[in-house]
C-alpha positions in Angstrom: 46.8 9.0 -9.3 44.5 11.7 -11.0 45.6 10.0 -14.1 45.0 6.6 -13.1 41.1 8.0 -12.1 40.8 8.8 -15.4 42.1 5.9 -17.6 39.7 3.9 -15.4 36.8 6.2 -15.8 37.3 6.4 -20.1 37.8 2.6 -19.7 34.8 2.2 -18.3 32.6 4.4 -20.4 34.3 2.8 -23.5 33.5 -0.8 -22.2 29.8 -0.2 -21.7 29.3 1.8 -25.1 31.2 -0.9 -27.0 28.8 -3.5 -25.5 25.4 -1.9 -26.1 26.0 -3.1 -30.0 26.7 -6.7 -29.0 23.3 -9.1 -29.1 23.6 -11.5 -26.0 22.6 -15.7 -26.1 21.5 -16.5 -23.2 21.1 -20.8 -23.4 19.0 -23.0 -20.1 19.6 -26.7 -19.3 16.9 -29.5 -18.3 18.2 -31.7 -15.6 20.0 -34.1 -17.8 22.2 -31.3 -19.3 20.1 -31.3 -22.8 19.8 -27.4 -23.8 16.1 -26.7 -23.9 15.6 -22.8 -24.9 17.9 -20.4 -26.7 17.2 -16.6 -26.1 19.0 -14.2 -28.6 18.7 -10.8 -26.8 19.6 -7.3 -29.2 19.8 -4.0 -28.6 17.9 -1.8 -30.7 18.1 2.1 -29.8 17.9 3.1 -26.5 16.1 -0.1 -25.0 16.5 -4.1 -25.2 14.2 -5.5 -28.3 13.9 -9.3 -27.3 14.0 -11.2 -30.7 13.6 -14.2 -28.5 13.9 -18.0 -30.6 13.3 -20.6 -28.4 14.2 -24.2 -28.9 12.3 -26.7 -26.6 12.2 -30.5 -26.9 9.8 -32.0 -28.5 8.0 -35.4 -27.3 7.9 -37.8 -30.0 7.1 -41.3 -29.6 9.5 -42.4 -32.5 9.9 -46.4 -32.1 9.3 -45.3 -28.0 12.2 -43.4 -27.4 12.3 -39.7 -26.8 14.5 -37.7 -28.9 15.8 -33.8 -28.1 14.5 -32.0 -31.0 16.3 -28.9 -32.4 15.0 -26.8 -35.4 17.6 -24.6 -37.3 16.1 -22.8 -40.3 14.2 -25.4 -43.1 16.1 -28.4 -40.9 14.7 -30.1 -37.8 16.9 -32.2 -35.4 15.8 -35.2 -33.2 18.6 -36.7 -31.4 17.6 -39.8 -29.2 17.8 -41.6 -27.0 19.3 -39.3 -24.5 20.1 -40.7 -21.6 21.9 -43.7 -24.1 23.3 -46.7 -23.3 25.4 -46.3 -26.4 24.0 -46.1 -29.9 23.1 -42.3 -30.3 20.7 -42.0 -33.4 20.5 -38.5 -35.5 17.8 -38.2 -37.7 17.9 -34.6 -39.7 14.5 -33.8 -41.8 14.8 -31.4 -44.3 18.3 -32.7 -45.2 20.3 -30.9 -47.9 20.5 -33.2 -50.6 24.2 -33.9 -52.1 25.5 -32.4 -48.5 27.7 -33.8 -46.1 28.9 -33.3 -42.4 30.4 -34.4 -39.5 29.0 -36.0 -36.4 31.9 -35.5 -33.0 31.7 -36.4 -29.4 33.9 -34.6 -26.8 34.5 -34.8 -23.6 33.6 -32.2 -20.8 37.1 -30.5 -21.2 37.3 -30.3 -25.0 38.4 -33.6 -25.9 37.5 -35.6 -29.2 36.3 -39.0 -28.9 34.4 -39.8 -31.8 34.3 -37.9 -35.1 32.4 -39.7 -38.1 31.5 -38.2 -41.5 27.6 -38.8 -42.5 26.4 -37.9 -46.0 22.5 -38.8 -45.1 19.6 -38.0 -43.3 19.7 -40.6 -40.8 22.8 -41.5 -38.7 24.2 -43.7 -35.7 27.3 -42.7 -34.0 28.0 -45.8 -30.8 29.2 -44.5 -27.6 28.7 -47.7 -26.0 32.5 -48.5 -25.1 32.7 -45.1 -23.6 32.6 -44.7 -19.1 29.2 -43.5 -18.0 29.1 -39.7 -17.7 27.4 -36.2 -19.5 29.5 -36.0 -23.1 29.4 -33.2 -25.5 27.6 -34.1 -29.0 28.3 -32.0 -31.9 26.7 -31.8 -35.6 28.3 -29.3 -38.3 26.9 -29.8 -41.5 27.4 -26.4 -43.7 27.3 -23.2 -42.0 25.4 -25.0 -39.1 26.6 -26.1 -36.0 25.3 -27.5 -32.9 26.4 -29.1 -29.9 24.0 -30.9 -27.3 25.4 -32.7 -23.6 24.5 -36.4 -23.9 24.5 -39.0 -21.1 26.0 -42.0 -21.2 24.4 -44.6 -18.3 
């Protein structure tokens, strides 16, 4: 038993020291499901340095819709309309030129619906035959990739 005490105890010591090197993400949600704020949290020396990025939608009137706007490095993100009747539109400013990605839709669980390739700046990916409910959109284009809930009505 004495043993036991202490396999738990070095366990437990060997736990907590292995994750004060580990950064933590920390991600909130607006009522529709559409991630509004990232938080990357590190560790530096004895006490928590908050390198905080925060991603929060932007309100653009772009031909009166609304999108969700994401910035990742020189690129910037709008994704609209969300909620969507079916025709999702991506628009990507600072696009690599000569680049190409991928453009999925899963559902809830993990499964693919959609998966399209798009080579520019502006894309369309049509959910419209799909039941109404919260989906998950996906973008990977080079190292970057993003996922975003989308409602179907």
């Amino acid at each position: 038993m004495n043993t036991l005490k202490k396999f738990f105890v070095a366990l437990c010591l060997l736990s907590g020291s292995y994750s004060f090197g580990q950064q933590q993400i920390v991600f909130s949600y607006d009522q529709a499901g559409n991630r509004v704020k990232r938080e990357i949290l590190m560790k530096k020396s004895a006490e928590f340095q908050d390198t905080t990025v925060v991603h929060k939608p932007h309100v653009d009137d772009f031909e009166t819709q609304k999108p969700v706007v994401d910035n990742f490095g020189k690129m910037k993100i709008k994704i609209f309309p969300n909620p969507t009747k079916g025709q999702l539109r991506i628009v990507i400013e600072e696009y690599p030129l000569g680049s190409s990605g991928t453009l999925s839709v899963f559902t809830l669980e993990g499964k693919i619906l959609r998966k399209q390739i798009f080579a520019e700046s502006n894309s369309q990916i049509d959910i419209s035959d799909l039941p109404n409910g919260i989906y998950l959109f996906c973008i990977a284009l080079g190292d970057y990739k993003g996922e975003w809930k989308i409602v179907k009505e």
